[in-house]
N, C-alpha and C positions, 0 to 999 in steps of 0.2 A: 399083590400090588393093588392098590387101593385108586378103585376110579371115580375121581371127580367132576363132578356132572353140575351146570351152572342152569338152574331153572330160568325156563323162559318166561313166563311170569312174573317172579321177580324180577327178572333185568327189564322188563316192560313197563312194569309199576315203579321202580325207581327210577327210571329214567324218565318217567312220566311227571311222577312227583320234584323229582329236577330242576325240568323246565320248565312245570308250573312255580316253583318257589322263583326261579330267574325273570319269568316274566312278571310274576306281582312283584319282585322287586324292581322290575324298570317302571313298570305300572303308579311305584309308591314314587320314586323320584320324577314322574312327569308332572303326577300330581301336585309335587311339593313347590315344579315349577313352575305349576299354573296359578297355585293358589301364593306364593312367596313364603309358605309357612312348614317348617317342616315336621310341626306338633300337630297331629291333626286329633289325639284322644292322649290321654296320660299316658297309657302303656307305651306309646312310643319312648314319650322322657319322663319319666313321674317326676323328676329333682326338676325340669326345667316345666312341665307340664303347671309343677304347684306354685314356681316363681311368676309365672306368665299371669294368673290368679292373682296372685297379692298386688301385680303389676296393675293388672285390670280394674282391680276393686279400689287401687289409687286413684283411679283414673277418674271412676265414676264418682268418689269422695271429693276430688277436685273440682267436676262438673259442678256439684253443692255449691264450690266455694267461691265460683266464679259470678252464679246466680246471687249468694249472698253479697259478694263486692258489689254486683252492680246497683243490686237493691239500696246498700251504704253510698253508693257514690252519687246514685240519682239524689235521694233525700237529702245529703250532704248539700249538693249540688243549689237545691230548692231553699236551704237554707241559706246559704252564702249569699244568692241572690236579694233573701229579704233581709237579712242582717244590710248589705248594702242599701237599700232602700231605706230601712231603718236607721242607718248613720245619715242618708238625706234628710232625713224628717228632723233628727233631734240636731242639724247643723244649721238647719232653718229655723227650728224654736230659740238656738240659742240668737241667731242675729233678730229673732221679734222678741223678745224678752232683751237682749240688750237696746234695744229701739223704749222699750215699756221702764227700762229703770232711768233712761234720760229725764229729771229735775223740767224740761220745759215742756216735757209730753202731757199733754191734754186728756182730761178723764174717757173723754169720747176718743178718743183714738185710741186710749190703751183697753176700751171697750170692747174697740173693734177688731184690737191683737188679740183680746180673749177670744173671742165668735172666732177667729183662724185656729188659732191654738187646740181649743174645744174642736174644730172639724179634723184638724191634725192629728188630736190624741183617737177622736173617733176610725181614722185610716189607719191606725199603728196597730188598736183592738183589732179588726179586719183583718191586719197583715199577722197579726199572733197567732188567729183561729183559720187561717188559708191552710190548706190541705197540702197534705205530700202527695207521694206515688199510690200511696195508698187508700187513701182517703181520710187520711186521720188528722185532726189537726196538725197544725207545722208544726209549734210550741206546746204540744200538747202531752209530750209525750206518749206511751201508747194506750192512750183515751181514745176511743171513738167519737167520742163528741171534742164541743170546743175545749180550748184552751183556757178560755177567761169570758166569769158570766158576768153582765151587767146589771144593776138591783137597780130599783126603781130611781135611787138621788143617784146612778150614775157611776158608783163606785164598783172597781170592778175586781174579780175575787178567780185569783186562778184555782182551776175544778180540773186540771190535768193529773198526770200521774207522777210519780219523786223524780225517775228515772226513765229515759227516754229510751232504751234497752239495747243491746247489744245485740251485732250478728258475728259468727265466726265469720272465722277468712282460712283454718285449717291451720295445723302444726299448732293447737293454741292459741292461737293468737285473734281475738279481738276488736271490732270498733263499735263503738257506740256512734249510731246512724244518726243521731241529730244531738238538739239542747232545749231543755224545757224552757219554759216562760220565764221562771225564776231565774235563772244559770244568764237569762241573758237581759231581763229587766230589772232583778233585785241588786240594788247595792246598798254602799251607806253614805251619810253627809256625815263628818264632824263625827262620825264616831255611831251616828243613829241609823237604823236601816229603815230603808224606804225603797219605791220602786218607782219605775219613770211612768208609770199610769196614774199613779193618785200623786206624784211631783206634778203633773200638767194639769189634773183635775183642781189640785190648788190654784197653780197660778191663771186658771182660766177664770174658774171664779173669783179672785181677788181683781184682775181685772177689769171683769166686766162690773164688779160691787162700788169699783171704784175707791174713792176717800185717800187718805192719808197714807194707809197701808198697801196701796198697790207699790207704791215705788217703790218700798221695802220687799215686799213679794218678788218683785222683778230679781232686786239683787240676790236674795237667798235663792231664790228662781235658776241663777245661774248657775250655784255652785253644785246642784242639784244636776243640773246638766248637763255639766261637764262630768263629772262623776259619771252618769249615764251613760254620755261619749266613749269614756272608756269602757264600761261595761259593754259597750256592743262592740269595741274594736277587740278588745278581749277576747269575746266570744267568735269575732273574724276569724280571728289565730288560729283557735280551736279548733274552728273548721277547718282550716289549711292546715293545718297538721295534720290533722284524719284522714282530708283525701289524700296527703302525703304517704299516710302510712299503709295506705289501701294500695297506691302505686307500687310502693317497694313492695308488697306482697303479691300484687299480681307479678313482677315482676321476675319474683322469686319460685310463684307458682309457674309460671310461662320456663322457667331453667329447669325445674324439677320435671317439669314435662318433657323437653327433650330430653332427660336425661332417664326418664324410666322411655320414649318412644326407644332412643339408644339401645337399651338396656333388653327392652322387647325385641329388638329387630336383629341384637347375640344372640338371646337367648331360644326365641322360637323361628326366627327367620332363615330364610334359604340364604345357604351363600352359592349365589349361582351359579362361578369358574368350578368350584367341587362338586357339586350337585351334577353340572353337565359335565362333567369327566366321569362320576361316577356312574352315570348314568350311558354313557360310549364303552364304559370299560364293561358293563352290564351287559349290554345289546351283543357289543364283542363275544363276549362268554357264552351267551343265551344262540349265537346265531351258528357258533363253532360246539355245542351240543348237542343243537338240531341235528348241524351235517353228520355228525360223527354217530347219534344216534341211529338215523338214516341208513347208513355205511355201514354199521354194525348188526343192526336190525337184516338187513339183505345178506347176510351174510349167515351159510348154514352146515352143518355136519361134509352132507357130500362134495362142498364144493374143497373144501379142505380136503378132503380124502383124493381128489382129481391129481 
């Protein structure tokens, strides 16, 4: 008959090894409910461990995109403002210029619409080379320097860049942060292109030149004007489309974001009715191995033989 003998040793070391696994498993879920995370290294989820990653690194690519909106919306912003300023000025030339083509206007008067006109067009130069957030010309697209150089008779010559350049917003999508000098003072009369800086450089000097030809200067003056008129409300649009489409995309970016936090909060987050069930059901297990280890541990040959 074959006698089986249960080493003490063994049942010590396993029962050891036991309640150490039970206690760092109540150990992992306290943790999980202190911290609200239940990933705390890959090994625990590698499939969830690598999804929390792609999640993260969206997150930080959105931060980008949130800094690039505001940058587009400031500048945007700075333009709108002088484009408004700009539809002032050119709805005042046109009432001094229709004041300059009236038949009983006097050479000295229409002299002294020029000397206005001439300081007018000199504050619109000003408003073209005024700075963004950045310091770069408004109009200048991204030149560091001005927008429009002035030559000695006066005449003025945009020294900007073609395109005023674009910022991401993510998922693709793009706005170009402002509009060059051209985009918002170039248009055409009759079919000819010209621009609202040497349009008022004309008519100031025909003005102040006086003769015959000012009251004709006046009238071509206007049509000139008007045209400009719409070149800057044009260029309004422009802009209010853009921060428009800066709005739907933060908008869109602000949904994506709750919807990867969501997604973070399945995927690596405690759910904390399970967690503290599993966690009582653990304690339970861990505190009825103790006793029993205990009880079995005091327990020996002779007392069995009694």
């Amino acid at each position: 008959m074959p006698i089986v003998s249960t080493s003490t040793s063994a049942f010590y070391d396993r029962s050891t090894m036991d309640i150490a696994d039970l206690r760092k498993r109540a150990e992992g879920l306290q943790a999980d409910l202190s911290r609200g995370q239940r990933i705390s290294r890959s090994s625990d989820d590698p499939v969830g461990a690598s999804r929390l990653r792609q999640l993260q690194r969206a997150d930080s690519l959105s931060q980008i995109d949130v800094a690039n909106a505001a940058k587009a919306t400031a500048d945007l912003q700075l333009t709108d403002g002088a484009l408004g300023s700009l539809a002032d000025y050119v709805i005042r030339l046109r009432e001094l210029t229709t004041q300059a083509a009236n038949g009983t206007m006097t050479a000295a008067t229409r002299s002294g619409i020029g000397t206005e006109i001439e300081a007018i067009r000199n504050n619109i130069i000003q408003l073209a080379n005024s700075r963004d957030a950045a310091g770069n010309a408004l109009f200048g697209g991204q030149s560091a320097g001005d927008a429009y150089s002035i030559d000695a008779a006066g005449n003025a010559t945009y020294i900007g860049t073609a395109t005023a350049g674009d910022l991401p917003l993510g998922d693709g999508q793009n706005v170009t942060r402002a509009l060059t000098g051209p985009e918002v003072f170039n248009f055409s009369v009759n079919g000819n292109p010209t621009n609202l800086l040497d349009a008022l450089k004309t008519l100031a000097d025909a003005f102040k030149a006086g003769g015959a030809g000012a009251q004709q200067a006046a009238q071509d003056g206007l049509a000139a004007l008007n045209q400009g008129l719409d070149a800057v409300t044009t260029a309004q649009t422009v802009v209010g489309s853009r921060l428009s489409w800066i709005d739907l995309t933060t908008e869109r970016r602000t949904n994506l974001g709750e919807l990867r936090a969501n997604e973070e909060s399945d995927v690596g987050g405690t759910d904390i009715a399970a967690t503290v069930a599993k966690l009582q059901e653990t304690m339970t297990v861990l505190e009825a191995s103790q006793a029993s280890f205990t009880k079995l541990a005091s327990l020996s040959l002779f007392q069995l033989l009694r």
